[in-house]
mmCIF file of the N, C-alpha and C atoms, coordinates in Angstrom:
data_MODEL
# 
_entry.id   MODEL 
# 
loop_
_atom_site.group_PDB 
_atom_site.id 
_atom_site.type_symbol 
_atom_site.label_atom_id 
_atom_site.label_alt_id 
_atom_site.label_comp_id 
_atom_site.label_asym_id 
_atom_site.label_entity_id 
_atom_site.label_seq_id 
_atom_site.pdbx_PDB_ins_code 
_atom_site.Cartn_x 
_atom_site.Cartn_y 
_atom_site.Cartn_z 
_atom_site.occupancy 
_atom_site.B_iso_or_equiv 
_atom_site.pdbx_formal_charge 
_atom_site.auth_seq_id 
_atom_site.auth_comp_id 
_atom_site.auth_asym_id 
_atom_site.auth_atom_id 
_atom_site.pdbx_PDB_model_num 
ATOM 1   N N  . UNK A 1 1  ? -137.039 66.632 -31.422 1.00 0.00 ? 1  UNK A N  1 
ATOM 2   C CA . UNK A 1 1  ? -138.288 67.005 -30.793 1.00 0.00 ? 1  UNK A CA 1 
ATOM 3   C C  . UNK A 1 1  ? -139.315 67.303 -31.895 1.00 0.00 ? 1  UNK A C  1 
ATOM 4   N N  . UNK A 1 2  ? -140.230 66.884 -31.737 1.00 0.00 ? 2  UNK A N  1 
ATOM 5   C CA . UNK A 1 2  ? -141.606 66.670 -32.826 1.00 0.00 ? 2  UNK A CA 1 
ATOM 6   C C  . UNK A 1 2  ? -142.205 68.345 -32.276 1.00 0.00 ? 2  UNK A C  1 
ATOM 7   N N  . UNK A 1 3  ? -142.651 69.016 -33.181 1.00 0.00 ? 3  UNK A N  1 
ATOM 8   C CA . UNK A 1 3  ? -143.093 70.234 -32.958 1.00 0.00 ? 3  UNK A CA 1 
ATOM 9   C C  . UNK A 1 3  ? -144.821 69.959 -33.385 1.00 0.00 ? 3  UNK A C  1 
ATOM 10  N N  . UNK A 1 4  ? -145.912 70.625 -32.561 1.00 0.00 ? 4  UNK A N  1 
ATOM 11  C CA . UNK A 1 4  ? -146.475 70.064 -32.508 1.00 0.00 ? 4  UNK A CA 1 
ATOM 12  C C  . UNK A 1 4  ? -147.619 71.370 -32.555 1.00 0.00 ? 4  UNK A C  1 
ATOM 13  N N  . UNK A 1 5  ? -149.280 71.411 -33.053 1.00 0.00 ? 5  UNK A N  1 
ATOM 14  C CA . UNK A 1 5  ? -150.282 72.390 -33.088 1.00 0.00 ? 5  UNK A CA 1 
ATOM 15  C C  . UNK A 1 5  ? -151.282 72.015 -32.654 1.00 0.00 ? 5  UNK A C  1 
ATOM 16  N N  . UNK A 1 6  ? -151.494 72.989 -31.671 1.00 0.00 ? 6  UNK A N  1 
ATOM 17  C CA . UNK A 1 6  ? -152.806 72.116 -30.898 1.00 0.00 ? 6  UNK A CA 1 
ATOM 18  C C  . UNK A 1 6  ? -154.251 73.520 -31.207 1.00 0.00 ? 6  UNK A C  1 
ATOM 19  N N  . UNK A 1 7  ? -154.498 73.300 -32.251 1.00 0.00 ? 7  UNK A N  1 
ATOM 20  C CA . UNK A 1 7  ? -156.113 74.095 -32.170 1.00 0.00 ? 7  UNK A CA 1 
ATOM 21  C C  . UNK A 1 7  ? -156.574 74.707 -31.019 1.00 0.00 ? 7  UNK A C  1 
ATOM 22  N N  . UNK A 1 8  ? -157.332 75.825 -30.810 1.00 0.00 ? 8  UNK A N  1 
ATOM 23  C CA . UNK A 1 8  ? -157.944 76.351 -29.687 1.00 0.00 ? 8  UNK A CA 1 
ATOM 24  C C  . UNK A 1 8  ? -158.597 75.937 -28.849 1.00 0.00 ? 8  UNK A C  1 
ATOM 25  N N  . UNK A 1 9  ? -159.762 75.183 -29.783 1.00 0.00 ? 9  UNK A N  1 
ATOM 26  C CA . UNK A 1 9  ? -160.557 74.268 -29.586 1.00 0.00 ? 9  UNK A CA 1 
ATOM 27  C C  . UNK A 1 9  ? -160.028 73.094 -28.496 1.00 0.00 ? 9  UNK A C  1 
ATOM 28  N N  . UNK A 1 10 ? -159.089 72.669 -28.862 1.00 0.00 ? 10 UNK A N  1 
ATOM 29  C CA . UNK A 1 10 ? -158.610 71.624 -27.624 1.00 0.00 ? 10 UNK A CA 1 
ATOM 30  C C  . UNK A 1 10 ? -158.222 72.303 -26.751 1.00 0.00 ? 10 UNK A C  1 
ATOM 31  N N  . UNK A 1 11 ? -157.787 73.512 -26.069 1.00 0.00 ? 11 UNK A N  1 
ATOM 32  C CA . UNK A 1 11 ? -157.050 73.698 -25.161 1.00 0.00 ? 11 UNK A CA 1 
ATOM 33  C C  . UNK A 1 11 ? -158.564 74.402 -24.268 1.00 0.00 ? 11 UNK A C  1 
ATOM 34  N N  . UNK A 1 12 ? -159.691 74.292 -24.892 1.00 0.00 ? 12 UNK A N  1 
ATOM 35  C CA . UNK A 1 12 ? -160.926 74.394 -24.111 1.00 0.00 ? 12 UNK A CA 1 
ATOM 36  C C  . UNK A 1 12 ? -161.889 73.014 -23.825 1.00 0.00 ? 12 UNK A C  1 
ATOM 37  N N  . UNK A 1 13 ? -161.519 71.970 -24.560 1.00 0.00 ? 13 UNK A N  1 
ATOM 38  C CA . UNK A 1 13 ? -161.752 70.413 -23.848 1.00 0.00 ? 13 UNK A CA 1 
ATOM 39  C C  . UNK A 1 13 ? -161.599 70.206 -23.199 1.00 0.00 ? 13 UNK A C  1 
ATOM 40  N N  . UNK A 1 14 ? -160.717 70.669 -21.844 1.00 0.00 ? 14 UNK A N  1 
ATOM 41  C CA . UNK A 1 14 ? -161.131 70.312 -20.595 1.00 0.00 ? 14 UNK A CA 1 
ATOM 42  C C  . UNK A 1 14 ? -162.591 70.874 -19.655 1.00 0.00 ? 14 UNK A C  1 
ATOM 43  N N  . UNK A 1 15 ? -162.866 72.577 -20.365 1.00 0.00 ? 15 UNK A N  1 
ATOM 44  C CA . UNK A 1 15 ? -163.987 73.096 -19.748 1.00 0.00 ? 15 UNK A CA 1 
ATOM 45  C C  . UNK A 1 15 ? -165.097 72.885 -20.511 1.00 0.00 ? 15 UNK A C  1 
ATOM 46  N N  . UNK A 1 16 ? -165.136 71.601 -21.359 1.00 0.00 ? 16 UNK A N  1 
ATOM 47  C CA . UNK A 1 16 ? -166.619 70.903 -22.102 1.00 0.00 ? 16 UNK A CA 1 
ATOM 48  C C  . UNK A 1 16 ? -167.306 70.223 -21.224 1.00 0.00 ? 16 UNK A C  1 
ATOM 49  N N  . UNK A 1 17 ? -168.699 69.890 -21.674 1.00 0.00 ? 17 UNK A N  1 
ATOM 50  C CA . UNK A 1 17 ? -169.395 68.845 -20.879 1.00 0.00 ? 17 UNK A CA 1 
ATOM 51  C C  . UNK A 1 17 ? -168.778 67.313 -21.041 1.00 0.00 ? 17 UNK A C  1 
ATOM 52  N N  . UNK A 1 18 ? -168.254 66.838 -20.211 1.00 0.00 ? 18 UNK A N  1 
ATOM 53  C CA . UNK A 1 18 ? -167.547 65.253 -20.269 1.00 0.00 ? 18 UNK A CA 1 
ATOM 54  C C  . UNK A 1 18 ? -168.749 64.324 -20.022 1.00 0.00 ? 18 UNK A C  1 
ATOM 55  N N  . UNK A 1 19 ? -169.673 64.652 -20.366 1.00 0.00 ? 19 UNK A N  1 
ATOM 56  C CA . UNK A 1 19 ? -170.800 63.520 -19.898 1.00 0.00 ? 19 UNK A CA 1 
ATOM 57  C C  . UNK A 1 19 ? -170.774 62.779 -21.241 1.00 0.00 ? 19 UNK A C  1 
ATOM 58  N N  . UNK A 1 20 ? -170.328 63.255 -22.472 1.00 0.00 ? 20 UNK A N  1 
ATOM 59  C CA . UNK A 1 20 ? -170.125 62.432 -24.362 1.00 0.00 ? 20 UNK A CA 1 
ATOM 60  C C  . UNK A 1 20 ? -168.690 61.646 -24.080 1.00 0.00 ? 20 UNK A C  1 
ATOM 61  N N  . UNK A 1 21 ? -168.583 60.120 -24.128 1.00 0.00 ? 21 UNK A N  1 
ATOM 62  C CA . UNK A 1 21 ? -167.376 59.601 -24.342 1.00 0.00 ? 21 UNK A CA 1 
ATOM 63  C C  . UNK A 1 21 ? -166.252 60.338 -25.112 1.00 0.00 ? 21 UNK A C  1 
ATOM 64  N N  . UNK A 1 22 ? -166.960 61.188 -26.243 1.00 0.00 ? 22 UNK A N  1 
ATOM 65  C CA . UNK A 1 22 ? -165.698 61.183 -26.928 1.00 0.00 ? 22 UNK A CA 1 
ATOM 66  C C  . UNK A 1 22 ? -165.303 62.879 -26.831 1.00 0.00 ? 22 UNK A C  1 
ATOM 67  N N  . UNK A 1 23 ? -165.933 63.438 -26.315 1.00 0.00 ? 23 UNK A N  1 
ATOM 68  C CA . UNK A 1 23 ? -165.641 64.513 -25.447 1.00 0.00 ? 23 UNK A CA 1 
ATOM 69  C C  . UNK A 1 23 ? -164.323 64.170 -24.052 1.00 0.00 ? 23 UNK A C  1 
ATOM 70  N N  . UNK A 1 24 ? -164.849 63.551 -23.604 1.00 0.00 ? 24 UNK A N  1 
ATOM 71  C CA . UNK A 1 24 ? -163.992 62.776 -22.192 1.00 0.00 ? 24 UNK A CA 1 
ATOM 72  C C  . UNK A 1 24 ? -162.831 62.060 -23.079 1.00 0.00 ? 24 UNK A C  1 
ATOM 73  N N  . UNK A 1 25 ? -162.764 61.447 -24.058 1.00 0.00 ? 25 UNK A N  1 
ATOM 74  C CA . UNK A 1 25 ? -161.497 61.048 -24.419 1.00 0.00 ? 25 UNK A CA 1 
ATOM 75  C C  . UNK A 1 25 ? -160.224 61.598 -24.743 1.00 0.00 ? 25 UNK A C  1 
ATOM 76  N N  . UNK A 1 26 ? -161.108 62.873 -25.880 1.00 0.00 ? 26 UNK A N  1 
ATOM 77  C CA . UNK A 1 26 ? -160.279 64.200 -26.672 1.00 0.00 ? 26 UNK A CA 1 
ATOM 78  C C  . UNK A 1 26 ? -159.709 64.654 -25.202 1.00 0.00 ? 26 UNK A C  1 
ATOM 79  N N  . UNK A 1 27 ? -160.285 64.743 -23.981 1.00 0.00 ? 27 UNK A N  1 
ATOM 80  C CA . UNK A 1 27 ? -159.825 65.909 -22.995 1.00 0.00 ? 27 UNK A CA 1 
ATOM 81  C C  . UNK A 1 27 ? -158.534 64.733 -22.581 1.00 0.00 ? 27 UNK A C  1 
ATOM 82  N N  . UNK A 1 28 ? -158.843 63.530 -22.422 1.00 0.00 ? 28 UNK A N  1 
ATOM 83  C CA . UNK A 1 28 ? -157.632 62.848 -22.132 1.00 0.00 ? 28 UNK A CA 1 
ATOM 84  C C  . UNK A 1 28 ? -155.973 62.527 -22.780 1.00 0.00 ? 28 UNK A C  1 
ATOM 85  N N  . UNK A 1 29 ? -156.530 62.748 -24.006 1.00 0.00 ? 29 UNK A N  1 
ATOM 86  C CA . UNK A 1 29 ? -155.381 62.873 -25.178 1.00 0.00 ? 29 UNK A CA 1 
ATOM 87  C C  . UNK A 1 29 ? -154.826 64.210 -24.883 1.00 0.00 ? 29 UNK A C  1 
ATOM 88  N N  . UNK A 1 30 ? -155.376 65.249 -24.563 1.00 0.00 ? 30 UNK A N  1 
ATOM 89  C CA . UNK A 1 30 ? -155.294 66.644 -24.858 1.00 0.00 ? 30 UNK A CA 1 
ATOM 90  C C  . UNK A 1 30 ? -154.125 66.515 -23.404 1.00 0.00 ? 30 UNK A C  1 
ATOM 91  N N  . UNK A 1 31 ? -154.178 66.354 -22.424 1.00 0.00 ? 31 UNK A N  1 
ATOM 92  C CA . UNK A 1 31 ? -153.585 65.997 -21.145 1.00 0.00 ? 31 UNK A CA 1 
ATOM 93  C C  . UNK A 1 31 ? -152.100 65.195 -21.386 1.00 0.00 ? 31 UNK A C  1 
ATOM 94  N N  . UNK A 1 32 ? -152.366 64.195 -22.301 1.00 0.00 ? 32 UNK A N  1 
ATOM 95  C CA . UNK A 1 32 ? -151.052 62.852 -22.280 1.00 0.00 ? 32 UNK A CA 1 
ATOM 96  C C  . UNK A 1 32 ? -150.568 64.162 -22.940 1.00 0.00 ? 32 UNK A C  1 
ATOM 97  N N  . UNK A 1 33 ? -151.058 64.725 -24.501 1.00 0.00 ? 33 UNK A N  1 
ATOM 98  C CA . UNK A 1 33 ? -150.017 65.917 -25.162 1.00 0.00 ? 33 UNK A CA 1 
ATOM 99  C C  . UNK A 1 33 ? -149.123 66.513 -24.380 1.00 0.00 ? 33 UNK A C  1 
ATOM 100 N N  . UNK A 1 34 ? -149.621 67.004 -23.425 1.00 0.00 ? 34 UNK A N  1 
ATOM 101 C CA . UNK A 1 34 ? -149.415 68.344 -22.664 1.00 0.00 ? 34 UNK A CA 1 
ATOM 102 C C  . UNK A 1 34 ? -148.454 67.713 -21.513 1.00 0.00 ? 34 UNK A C  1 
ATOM 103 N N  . UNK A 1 35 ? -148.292 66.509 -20.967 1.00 0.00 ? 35 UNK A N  1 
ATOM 104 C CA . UNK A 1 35 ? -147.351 65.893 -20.313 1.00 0.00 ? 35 UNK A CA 1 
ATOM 105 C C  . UNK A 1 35 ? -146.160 65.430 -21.622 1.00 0.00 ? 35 UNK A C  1 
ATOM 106 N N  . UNK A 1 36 ? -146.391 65.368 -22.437 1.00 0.00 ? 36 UNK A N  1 
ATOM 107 C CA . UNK A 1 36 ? -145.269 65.300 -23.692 1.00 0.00 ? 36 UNK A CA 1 
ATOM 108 C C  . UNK A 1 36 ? -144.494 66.573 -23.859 1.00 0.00 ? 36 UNK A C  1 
ATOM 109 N N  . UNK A 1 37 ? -145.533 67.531 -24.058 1.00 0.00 ? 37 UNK A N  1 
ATOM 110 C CA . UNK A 1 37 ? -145.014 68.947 -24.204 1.00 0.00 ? 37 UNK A CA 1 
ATOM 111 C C  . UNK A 1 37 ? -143.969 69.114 -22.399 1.00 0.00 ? 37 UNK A C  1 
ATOM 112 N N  . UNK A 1 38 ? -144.010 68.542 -21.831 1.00 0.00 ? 38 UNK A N  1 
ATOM 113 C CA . UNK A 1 38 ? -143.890 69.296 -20.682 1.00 0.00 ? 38 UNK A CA 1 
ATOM 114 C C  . UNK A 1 38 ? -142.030 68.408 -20.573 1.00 0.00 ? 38 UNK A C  1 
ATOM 115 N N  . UNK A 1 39 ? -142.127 67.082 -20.774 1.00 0.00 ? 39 UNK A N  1 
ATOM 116 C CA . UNK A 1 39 ? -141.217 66.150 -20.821 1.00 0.00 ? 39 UNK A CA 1 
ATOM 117 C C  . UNK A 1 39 ? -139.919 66.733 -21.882 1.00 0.00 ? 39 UNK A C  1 
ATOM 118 N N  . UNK A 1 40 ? -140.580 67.531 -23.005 1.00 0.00 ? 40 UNK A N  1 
ATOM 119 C CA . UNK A 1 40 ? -139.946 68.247 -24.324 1.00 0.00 ? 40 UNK A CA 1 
ATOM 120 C C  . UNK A 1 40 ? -139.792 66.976 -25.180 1.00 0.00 ? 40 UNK A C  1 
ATOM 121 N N  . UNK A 1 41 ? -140.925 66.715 -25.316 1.00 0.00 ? 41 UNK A N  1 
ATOM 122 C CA . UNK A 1 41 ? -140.892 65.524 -26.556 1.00 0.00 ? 41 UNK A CA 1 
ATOM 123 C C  . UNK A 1 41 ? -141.971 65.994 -27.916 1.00 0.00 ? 41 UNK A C  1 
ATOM 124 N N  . UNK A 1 42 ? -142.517 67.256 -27.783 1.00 0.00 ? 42 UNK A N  1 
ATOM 125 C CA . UNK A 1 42 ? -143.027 68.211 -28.350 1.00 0.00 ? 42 UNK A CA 1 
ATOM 126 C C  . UNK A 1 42 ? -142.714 69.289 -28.366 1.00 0.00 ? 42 UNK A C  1 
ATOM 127 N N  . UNK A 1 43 ? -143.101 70.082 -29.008 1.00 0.00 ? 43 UNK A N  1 
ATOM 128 C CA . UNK A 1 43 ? -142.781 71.265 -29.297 1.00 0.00 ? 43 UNK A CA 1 
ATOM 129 C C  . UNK A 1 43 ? -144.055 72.069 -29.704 1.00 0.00 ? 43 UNK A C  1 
ATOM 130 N N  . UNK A 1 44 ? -144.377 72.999 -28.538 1.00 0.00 ? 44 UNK A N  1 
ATOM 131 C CA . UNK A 1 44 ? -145.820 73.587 -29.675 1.00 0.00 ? 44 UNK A CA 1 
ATOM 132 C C  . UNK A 1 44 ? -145.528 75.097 -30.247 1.00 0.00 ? 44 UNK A C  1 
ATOM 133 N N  . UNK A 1 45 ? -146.318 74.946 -30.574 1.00 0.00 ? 45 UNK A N  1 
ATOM 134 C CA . UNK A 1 45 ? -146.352 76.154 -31.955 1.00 0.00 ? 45 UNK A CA 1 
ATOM 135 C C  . UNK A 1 45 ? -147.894 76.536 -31.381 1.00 0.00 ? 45 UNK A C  1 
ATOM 136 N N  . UNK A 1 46 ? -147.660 78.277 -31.750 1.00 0.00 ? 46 UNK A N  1 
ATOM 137 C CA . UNK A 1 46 ? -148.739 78.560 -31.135 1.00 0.00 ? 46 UNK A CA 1 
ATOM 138 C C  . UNK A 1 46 ? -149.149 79.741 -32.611 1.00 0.00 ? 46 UNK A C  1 
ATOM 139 N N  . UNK A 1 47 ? -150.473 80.125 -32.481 1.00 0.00 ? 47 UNK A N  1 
ATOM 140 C CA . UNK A 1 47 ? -150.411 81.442 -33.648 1.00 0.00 ? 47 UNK A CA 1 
ATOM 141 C C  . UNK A 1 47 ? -151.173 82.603 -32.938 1.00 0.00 ? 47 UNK A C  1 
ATOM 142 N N  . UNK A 1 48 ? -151.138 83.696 -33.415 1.00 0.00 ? 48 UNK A N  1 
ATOM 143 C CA . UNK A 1 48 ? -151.799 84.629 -32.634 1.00 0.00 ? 48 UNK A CA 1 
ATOM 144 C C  . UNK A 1 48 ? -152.769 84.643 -32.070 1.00 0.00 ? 48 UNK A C  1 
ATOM 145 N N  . UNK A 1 49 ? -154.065 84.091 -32.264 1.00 0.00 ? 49 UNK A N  1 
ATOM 146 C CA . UNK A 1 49 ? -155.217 83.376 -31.961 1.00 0.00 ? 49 UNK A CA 1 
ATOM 147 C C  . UNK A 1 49 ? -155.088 82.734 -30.538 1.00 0.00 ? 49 UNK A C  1 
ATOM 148 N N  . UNK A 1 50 ? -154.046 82.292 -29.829 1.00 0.00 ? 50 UNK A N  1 
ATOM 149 C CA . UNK A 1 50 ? -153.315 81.633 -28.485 1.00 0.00 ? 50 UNK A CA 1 
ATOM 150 C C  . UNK A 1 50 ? -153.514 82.524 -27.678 1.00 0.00 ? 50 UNK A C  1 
ATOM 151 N N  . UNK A 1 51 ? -153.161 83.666 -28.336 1.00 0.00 ? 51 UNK A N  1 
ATOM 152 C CA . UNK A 1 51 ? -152.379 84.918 -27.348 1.00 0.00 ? 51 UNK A CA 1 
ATOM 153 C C  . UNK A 1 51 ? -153.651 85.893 -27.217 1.00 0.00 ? 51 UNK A C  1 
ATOM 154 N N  . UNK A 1 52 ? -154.976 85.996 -27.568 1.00 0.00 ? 52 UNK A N  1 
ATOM 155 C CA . UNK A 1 52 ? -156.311 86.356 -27.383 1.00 0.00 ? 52 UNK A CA 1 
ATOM 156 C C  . UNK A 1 52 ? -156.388 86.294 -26.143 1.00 0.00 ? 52 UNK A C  1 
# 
């Protein structure tokens, strides 16, 4: 299992404005991750900053 860090910043790309392509893309990647994470083909790692 690939262990994996996902910045803060992405885990608030879904509540961005999606009207910028590449806004709307990042939120789509951010989603496939998170169905990876969920499958356990990731592994995330979180740091205190998560837990805010």
């Amino acid at each position: 299992m690939k262990v994996i860090y996902l910045d803060v910043c992405t885990y608030c790309r879904p509540f961005d404005n999606q009207d910028a392509l590449r806004i709307r893309l990042e939120m789509e990647a951010f989603y496939l991750i998170l169905q990876h994470i969920q499958h356990n083909h990731y592994q995330p790692v979180v740091s205190p900053v998560h837990l805010k």
